[in-house]
C-alpha positions as a Markdown table, in Angstrom:
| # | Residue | x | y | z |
|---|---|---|---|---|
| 1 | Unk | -17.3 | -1.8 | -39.6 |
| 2 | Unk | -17.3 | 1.7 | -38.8 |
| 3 | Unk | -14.2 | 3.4 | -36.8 |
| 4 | Unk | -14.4 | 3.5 | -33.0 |
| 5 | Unk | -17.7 | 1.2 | -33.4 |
| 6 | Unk | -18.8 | 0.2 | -29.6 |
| 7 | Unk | -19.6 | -3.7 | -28.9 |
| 8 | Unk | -20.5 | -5.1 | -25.3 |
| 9 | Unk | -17.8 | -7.8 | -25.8 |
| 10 | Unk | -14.4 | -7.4 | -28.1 |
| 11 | Unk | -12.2 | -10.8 | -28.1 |
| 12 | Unk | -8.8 | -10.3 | -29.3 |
| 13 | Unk | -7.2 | -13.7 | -30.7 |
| 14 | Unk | -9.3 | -16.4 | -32.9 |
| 15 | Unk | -7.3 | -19.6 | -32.1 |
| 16 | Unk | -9.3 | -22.1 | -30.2 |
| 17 | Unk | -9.6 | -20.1 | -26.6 |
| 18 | Unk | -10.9 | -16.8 | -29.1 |
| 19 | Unk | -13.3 | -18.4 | -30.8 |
| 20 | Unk | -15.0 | -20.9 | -27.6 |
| 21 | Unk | -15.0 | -17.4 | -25.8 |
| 22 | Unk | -16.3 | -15.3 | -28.7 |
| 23 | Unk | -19.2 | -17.9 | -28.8 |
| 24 | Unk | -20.2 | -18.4 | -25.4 |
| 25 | Unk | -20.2 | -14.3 | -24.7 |
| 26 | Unk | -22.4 | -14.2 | -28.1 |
| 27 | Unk | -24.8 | -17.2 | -27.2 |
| 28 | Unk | -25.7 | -15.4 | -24.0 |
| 29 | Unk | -27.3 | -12.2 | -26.0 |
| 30 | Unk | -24.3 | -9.9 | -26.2 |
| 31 | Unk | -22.7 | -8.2 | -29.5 |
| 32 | Unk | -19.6 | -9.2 | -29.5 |
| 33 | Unk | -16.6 | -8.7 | -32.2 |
| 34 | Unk | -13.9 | -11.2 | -33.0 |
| 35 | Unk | -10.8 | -9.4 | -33.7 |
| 36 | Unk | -7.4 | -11.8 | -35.7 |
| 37 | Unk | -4.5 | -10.4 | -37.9 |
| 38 | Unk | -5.3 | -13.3 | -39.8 |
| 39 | Unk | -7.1 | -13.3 | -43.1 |
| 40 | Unk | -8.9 | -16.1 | -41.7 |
| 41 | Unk | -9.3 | -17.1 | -37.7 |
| 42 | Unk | -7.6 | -20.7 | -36.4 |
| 43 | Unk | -4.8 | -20.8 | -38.4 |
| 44 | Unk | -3.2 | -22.9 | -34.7 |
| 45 | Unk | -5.7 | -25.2 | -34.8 |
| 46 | Unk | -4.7 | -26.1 | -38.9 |
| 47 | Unk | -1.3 | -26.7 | -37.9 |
| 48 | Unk | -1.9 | -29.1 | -35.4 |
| 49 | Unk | -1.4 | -32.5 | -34.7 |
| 50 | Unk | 0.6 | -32.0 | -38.5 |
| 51 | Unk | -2.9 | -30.7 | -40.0 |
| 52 | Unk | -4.7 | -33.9 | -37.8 |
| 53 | Unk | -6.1 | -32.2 | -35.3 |
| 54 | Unk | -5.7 | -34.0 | -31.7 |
| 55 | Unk | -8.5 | -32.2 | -30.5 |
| 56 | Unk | -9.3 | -33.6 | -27.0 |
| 57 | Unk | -7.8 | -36.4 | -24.7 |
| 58 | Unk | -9.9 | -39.1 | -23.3 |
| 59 | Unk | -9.2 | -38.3 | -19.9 |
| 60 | Unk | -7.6 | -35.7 | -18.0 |
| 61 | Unk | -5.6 | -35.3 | -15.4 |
| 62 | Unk | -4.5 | -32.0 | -13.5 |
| 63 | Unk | -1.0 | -33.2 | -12.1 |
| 64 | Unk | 0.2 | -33.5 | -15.5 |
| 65 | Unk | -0.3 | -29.8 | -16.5 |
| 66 | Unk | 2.4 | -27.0 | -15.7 |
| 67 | Unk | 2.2 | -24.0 | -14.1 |
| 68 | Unk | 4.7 | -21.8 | -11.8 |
| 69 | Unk | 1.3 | -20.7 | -10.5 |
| 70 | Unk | -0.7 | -22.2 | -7.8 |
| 71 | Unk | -1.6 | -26.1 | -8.9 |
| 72 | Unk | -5.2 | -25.8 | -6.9 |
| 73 | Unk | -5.8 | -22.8 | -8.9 |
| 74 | Unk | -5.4 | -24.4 | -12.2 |
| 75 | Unk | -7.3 | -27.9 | -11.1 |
| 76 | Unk | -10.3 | -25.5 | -10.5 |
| 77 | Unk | -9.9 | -23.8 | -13.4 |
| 78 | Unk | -9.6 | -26.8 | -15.5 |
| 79 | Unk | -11.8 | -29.0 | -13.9 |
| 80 | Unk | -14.8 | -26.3 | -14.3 |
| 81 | Unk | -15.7 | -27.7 | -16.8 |
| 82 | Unk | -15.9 | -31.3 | -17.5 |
| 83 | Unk | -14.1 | -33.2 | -20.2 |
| 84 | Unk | -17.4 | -35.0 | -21.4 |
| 85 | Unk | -19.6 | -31.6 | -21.2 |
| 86 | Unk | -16.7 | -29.7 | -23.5 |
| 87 | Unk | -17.2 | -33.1 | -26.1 |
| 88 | Unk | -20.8 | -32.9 | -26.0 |
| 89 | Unk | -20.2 | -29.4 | -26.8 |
| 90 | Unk | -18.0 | -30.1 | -30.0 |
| 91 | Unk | -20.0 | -32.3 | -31.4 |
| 92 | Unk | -23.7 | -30.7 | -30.6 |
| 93 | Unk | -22.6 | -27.2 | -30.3 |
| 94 | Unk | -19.8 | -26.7 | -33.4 |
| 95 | Unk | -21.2 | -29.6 | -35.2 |
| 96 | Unk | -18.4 | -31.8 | -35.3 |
| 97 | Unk | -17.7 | -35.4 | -35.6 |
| 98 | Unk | -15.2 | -37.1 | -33.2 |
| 99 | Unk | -13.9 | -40.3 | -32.8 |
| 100 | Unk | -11.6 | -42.2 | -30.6 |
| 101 | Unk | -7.5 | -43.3 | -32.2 |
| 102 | Unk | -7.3 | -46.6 | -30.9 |
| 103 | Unk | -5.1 | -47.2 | -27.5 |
| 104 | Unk | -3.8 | -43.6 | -27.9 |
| 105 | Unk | -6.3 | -41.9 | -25.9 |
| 106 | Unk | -6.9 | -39.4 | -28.5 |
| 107 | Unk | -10.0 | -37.9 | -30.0 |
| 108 | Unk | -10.0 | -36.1 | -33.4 |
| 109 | Unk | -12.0 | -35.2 | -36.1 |
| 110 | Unk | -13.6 | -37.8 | -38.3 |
| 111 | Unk | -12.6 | -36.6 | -41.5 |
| 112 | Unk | -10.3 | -33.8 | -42.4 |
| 113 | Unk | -8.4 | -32.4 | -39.5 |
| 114 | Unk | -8.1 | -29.2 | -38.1 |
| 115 | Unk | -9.4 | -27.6 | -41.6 |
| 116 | Unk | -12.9 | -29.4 | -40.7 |
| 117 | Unk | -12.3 | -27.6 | -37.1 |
| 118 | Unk | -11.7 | -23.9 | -37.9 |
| 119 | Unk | -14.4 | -24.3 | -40.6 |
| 120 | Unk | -17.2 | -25.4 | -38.1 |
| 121 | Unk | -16.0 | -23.3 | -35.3 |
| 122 | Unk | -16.0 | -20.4 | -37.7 |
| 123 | Unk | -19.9 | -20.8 | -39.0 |
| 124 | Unk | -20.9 | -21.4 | -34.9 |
| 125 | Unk | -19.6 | -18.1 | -34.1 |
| 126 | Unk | -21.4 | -16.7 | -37.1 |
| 127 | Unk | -24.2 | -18.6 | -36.2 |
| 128 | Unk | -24.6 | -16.8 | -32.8 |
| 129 | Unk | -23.6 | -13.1 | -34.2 |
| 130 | Unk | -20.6 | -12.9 | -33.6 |
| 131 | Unk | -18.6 | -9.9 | -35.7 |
| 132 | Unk | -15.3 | -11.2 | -37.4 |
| 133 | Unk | -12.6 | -8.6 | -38.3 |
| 134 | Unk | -10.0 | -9.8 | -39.6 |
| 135 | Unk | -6.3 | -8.8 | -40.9 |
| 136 | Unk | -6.8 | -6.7 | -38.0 |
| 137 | Unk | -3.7 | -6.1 | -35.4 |
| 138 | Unk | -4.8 | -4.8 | -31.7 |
| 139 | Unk | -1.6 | -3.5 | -30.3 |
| 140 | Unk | -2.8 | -1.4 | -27.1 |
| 141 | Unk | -5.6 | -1.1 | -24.9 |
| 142 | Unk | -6.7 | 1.9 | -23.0 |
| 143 | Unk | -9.0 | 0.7 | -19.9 |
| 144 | Unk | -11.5 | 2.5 | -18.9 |
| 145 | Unk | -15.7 | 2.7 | -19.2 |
| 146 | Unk | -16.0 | 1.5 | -21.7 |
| 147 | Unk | -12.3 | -0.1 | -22.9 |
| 148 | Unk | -10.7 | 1.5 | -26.1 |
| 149 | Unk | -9.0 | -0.9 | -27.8 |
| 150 | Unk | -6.5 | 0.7 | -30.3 |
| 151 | Unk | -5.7 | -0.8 | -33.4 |
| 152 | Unk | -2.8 | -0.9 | -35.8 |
| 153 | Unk | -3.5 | 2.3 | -38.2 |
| 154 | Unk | -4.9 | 3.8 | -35.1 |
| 155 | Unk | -8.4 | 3.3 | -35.3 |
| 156 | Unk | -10.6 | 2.0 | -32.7 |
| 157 | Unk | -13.5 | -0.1 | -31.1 |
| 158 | Unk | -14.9 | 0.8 | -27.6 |
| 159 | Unk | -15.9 | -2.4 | -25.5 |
| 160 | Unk | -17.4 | -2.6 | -22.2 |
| 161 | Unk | -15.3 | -5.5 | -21.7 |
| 162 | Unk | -12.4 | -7.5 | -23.6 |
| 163 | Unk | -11.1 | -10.6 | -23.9 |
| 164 | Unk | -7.1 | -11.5 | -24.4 |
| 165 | Unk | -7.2 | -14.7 | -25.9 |
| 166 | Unk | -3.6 | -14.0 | -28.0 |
| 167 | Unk | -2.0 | -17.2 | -27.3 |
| 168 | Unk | 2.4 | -17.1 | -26.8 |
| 169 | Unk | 4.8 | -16.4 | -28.5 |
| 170 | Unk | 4.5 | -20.2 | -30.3 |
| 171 | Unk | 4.2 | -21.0 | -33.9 |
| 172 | Unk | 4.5 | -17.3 | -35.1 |
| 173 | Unk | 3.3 | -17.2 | -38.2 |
| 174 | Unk | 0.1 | -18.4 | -36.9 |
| 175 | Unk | 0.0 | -14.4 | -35.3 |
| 176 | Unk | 1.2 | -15.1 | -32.3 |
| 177 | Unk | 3.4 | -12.7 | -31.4 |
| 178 | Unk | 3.4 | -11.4 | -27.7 |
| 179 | Unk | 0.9 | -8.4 | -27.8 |
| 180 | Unk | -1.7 | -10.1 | -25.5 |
| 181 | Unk | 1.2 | -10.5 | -23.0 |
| 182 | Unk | 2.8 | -6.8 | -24.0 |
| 183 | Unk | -0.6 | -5.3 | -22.4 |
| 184 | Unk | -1.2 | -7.5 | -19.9 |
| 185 | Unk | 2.2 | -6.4 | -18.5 |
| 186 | Unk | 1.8 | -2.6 | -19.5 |
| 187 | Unk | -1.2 | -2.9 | -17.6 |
| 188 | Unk | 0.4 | -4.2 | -14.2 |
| 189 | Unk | -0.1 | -7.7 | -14.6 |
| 190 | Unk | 2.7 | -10.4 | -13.0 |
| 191 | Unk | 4.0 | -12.5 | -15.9 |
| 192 | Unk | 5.6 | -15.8 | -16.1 |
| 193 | Unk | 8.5 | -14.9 | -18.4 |
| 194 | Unk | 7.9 | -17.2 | -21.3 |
| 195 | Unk | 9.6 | -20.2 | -22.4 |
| 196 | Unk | 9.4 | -22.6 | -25.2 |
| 197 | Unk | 7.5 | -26.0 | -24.4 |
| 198 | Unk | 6.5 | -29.2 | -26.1 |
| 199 | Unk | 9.8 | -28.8 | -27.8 |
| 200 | Unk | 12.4 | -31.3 | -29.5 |
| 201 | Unk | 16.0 | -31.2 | -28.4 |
| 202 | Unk | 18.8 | -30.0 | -30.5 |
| 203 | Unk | 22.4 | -32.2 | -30.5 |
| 204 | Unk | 25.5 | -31.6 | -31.6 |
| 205 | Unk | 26.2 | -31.0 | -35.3 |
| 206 | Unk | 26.8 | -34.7 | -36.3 |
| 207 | Unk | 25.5 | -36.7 | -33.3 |
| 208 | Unk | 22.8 | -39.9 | -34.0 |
| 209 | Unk | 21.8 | -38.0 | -37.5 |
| 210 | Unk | 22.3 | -41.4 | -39.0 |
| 211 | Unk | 19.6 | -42.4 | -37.0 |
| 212 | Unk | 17.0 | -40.2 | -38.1 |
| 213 | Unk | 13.6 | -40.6 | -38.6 |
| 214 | Unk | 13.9 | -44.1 | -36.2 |
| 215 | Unk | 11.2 | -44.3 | -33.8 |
| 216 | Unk | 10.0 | -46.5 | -30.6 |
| 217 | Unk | 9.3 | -46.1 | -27.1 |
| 218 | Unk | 11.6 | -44.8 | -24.7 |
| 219 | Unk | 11.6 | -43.4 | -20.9 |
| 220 | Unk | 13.2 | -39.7 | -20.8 |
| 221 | Unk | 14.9 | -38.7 | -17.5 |
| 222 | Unk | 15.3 | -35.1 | -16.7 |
| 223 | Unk | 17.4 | -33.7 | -14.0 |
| 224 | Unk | 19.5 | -35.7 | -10.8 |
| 225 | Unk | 18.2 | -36.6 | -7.4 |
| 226 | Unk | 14.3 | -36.0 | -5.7 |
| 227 | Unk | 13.8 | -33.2 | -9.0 |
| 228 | Unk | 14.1 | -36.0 | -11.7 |
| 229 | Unk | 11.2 | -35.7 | -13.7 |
| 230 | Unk | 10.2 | -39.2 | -16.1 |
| 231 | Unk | 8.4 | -39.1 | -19.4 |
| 232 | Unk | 7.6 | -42.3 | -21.1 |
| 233 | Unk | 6.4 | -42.6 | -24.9 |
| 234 | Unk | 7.7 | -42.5 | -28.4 |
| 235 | Unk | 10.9 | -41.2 | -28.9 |
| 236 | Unk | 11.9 | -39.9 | -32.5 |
| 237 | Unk | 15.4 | -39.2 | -34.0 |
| 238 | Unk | 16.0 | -36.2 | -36.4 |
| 239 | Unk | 18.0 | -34.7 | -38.4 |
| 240 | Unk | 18.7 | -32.0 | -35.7 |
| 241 | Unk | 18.2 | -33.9 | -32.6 |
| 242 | Unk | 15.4 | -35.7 | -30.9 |
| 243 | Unk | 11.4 | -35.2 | -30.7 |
| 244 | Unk | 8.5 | -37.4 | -30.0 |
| 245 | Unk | 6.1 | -37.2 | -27.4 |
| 246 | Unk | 8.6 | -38.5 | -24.6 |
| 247 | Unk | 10.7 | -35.4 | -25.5 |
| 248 | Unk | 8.4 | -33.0 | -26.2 |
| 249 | Unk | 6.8 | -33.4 | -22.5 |
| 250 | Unk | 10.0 | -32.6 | -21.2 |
| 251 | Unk | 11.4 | -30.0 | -23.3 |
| 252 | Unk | 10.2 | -27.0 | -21.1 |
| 253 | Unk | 12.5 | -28.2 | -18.6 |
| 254 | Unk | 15.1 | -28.6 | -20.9 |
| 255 | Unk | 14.4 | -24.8 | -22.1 |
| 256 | Unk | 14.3 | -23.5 | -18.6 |
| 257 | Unk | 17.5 | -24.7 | -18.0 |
| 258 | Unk | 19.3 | -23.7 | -20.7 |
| 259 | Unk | 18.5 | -20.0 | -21.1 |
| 260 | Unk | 19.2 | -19.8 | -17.5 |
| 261 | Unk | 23.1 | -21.1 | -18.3 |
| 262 | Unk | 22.2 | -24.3 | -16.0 |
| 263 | Unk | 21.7 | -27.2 | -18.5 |
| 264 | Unk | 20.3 | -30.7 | -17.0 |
| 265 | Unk | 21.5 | -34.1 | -17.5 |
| 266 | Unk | 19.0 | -35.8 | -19.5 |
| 267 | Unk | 19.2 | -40.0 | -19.9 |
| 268 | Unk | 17.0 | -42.3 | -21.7 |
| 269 | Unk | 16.2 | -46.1 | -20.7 |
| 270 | Unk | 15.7 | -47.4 | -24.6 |
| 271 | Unk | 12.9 | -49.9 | -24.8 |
| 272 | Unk | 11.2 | -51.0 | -21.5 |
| 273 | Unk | 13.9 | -53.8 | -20.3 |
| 274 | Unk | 15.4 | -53.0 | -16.5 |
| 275 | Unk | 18.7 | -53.2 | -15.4 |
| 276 | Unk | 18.3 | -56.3 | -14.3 |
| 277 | Unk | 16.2 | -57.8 | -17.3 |
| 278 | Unk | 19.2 | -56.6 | -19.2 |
| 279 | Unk | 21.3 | -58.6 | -17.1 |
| 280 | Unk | 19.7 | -61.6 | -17.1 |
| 281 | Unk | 19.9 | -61.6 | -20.9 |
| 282 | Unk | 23.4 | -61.2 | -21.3 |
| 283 | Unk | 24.3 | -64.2 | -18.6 |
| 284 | Unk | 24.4 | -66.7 | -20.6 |
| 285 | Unk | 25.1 | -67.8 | -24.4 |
| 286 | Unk | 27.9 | -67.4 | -26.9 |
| 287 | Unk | 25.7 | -65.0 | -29.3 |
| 288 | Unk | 26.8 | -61.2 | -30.2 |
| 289 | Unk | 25.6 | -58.4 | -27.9 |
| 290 | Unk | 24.2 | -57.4 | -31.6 |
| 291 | Unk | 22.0 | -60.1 | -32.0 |
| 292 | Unk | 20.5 | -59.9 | -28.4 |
| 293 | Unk | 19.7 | -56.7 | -28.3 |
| 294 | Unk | 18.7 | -56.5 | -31.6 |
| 295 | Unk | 15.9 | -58.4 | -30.3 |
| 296 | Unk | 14.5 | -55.6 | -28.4 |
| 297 | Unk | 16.1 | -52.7 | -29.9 |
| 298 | Unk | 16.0 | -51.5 | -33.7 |
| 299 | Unk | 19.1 | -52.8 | -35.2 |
| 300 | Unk | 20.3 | -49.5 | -36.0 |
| 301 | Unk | 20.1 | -48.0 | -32.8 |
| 302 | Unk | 22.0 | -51.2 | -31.6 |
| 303 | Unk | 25.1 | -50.8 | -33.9 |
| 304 | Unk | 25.2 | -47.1 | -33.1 |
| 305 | Unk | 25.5 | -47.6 | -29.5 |
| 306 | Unk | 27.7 | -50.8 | -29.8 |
| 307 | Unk | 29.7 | -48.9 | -31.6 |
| 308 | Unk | 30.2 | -45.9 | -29.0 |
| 309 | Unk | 31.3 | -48.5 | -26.4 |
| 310 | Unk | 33.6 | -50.5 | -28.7 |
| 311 | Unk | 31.7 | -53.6 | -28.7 |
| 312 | Unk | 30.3 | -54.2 | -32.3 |
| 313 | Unk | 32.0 | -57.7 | -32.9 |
| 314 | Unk | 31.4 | -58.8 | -28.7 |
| 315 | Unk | 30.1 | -62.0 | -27.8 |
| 316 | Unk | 28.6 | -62.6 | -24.5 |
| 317 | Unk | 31.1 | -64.8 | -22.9 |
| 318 | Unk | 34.1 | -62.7 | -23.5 |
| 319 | Unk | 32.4 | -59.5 | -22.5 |
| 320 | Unk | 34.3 | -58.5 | -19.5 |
| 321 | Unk | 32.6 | -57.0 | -16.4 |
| 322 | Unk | 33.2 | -53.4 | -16.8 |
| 323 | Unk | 32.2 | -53.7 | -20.6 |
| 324 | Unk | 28.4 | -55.3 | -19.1 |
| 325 | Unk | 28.5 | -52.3 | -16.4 |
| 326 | Unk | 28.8 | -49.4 | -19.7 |
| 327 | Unk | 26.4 | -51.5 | -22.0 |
| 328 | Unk | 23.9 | -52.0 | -19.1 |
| 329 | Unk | 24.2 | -48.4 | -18.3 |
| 330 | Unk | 24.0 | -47.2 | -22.2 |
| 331 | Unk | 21.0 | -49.2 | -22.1 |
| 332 | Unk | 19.2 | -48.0 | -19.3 |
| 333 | Unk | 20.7 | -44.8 | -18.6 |
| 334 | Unk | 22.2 | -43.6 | -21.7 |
| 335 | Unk | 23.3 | -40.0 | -21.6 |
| 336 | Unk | 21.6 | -38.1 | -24.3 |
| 337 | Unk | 24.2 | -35.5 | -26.0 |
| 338 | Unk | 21.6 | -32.7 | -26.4 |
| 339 | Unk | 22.8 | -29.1 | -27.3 |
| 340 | Unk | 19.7 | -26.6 | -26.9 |
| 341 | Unk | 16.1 | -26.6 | -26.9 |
| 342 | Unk | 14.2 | -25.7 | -29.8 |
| 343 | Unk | 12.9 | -21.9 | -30.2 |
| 344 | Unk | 9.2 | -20.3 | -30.2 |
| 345 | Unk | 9.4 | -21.5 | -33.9 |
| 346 | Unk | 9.3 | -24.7 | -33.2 |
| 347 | Unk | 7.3 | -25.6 | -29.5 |
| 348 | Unk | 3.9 | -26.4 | -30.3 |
| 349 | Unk | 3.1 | -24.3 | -26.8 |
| 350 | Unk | 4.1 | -21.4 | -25.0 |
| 351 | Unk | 4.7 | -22.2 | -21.2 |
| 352 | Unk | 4.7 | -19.0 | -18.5 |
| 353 | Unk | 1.9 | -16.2 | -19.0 |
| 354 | Unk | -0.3 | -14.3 | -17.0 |
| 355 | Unk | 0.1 | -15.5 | -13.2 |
| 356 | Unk | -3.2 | -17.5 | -12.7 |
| 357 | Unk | -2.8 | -15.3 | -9.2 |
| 358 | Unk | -4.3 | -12.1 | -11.1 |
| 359 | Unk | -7.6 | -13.5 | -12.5 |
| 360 | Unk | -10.8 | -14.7 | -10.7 |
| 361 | Unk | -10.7 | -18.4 | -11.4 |
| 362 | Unk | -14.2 | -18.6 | -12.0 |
| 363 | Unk | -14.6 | -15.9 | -14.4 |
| 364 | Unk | -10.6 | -15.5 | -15.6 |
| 365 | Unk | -11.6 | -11.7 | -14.7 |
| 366 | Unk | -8.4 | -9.8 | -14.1 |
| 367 | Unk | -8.0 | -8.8 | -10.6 |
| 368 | Unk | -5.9 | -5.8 | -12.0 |
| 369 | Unk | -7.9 | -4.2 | -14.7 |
| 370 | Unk | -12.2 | -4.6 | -14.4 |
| 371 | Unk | -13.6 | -6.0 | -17.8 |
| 372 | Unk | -10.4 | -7.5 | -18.7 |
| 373 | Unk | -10.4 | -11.3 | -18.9 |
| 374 | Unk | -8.0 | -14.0 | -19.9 |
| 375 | Unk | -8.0 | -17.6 | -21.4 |
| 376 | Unk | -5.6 | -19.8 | -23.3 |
| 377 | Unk | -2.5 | -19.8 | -23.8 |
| 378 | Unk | -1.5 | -16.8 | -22.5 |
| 379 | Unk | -2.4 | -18.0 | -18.9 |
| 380 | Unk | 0.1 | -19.8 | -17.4 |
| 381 | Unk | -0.5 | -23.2 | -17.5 |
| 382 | Unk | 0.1 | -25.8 | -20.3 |
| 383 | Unk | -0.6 | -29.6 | -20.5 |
| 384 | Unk | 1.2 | -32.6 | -22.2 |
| 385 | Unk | 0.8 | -33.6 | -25.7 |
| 386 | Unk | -2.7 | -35.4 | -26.5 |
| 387 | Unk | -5.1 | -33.1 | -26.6 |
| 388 | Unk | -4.4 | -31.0 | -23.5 |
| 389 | Unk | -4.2 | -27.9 | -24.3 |
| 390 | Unk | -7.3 | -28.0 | -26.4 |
| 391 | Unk | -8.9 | -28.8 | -23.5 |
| 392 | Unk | -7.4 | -25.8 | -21.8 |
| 393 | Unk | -8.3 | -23.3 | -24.8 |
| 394 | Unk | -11.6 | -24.2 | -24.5 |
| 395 | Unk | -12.4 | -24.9 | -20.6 |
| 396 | Unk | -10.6 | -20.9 | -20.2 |
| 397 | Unk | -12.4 | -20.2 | -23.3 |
| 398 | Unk | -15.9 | -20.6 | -21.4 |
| 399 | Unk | -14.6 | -19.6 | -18.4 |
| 400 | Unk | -13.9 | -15.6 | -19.6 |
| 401 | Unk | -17.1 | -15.8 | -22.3 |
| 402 | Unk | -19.8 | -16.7 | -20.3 |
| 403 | Unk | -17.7 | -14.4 | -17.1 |
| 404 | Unk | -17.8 | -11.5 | -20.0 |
| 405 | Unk | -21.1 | -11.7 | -20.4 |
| 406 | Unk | -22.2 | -12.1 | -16.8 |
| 407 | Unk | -20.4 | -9.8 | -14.4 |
């Protein structure tokens, strides 16, 4: 590729909102070029899911998704295109093969992962003409008629129109690294400052580390009063804290909070026994609160937190009433001793972005800049794990492609 080489369309990013916008612009007749530091494009979509791949959810729904933006806005957005359409797509359009994880509600490639994935995306986009260059760093754009994007080295390609599609600040070896956000706030854009989401929990040095890599189902309370916010699903102990999806849903909020110096209370219900089913258990009998619990609870969990309250050898008759009150609460309510969020390095999303406020929802046309769309992850909006932001990367994906190649 020549130096200052003109194309109709120039995407900037190849994770999963790059490349479903790259091929969209392409299918519709335009030349388009697919521009990723990476040696090779989707290096997000590898790492995912562990290598697995949770491509798509069964079902969606809006409410669950985040945004400091307007809610409406991103319903419309994502609901522009539906979730059967963008699986029909998948499977007829990038050739792949999905198939349904039991009761998880999660769809993922038949046969190996998110290398199976980038490989198919990558000969669509070829497929429909789309340029790749690659180990290839855009670091400014200059709008105009047409746009110049610069490049590091300082060469560069003139578009008529481009399309940020650089993802967060998330998983940075993957090449995400802030520039898409950098020139979308040079350029007058509001941003969501950033924060790390679908993130484990850090606590204290020593704290439940003889617990790690226990798992089962929890419900994760965040915050006091009418801004509690509940996530139920697997819990997992680590070596530095907790994960799981019932963590990971919350973590934003746990994020937030620290780096504004306000940290939140954050409880867990173990298991899925009430208060009062708790209660009812413990009325009546002579057997150890180790052996009735251990009935619902993996025993090592149970000796850890019979062992915080000083009960390890009680039986049920002698326990006294305050002792029930603390078990029933450590139970139900137990206080998690969580230190910190994890960092960018280790949330598997980027929460806050480009206000959804400053694109056309129908086209994710910047209001700011003409020619300039956005999609992904570096709008603001993110969804829960299972899929969700998949489906985001490649409903905003279509949206600026086919907009790209229509306006």
């Amino acid at each position: 590729m020549e130096q200052n080489q003109a194309f109709d369309v120039a995407v900037i990013g190849g994770g999963p909102a790059g490349l479903t916008s790259s091929y969209h612009a392409a299918r519709m007749g335009y030349s388009v070029v697919l521009i990723d530091r990476k040696a090779v494009p989707g290096e997000k979509i590898v790492l995912s899911g562990g290598g697995r791949c949770n491509i798509l959810p069964v079902a969606v729904d809006p409410s669950t998704y985040v945004t400091d933006s307007s809610r409406h806005t991103l319903r419309k957005i994502l609901l522009s295109w539906p979730l059967a359409d963008v699986q029909t797509f998948l499977q007829r359009h990038i050739g792949l093969r999905l198939v349904e994880e039991g009761d998880t509600g999660k769809l993922f490639p038949a046969s190996h992962g998110g290398e199976e994935v980038r490989r198919r995306f990558l000969l669509a986009v070829r497929r429909v003409g789309v340029h790749l260059k690659t180990r290839t760093k855009a670091v400014n754009i200059d709008p105009g008629k047409p746009h110049r994007l610069i490049l590091e080295g300082g060469k560069k390609i003139h578009a008529d129109r481009v399309i940020i599609a650089t993802g967060g600040l998330s998983y940075p070896q993957t090449g995400s690294d802030g520039i898409g956000l950098e020139i979308a706030r040079a350029l007058g854009h509001a941003i969501v400052e950033p924060y790390a989401a679908l993130v484990a929990l850090h606590g204290s040095p020593a704290t439940h580390r003889n617990l790690a890599g226990l798992s089962l189902r929890v419900a994760v309370t965040v915050g006091e009063g009418e801004k509690r916010v509940r996530s139920r699903g697997g819990f997992l102990f680590t070596h530095r804290g907790y994960s799981g999806p019932a963590v990971l849903n919350i973590g934003h909020l746990a994020a937030r909070a620290h780096r504004n110096g306000r940290p939140l209370p954050i409880t867990v219900s173990w298991g899925d026994r009430t208060a009062e089913e708790w209660t009812e258990l413990f009325s009546s009998g002579n057997r150890t609160l180790r052996e009735t619990v251990g009935q619902v609870l993996p025993d090592r969990l149970v000796v850890c937190l019979l062992a915080e309250l000083g009960l390890t050898k009680a039986k049920h008759a002698a326990l006294r009433m305050s002792d029930r009150h603390q078990l029933i609460e450590a139970l139900t309510a137990y206080s998690l001793p969580w230190c910190k969020a994890g960092g960018f390095n280790e949330a598997e999303v980027t929460g806050g972005g480009v206000h959804l406020s400053e694109v056309n929802p129908k086209t994710l046309c910047s209001r700011k800049v003409p020619g300039m769309y956005f999609c992904g992850e570096i709008l603001d909006a993110f969804g829960p794990i299972g899929g969700m932001n998949f489906l985001w990367a490649f409903v905003t994906g279509k949206c600026a492609g086919e907009g790209a190649a229509s306006d």
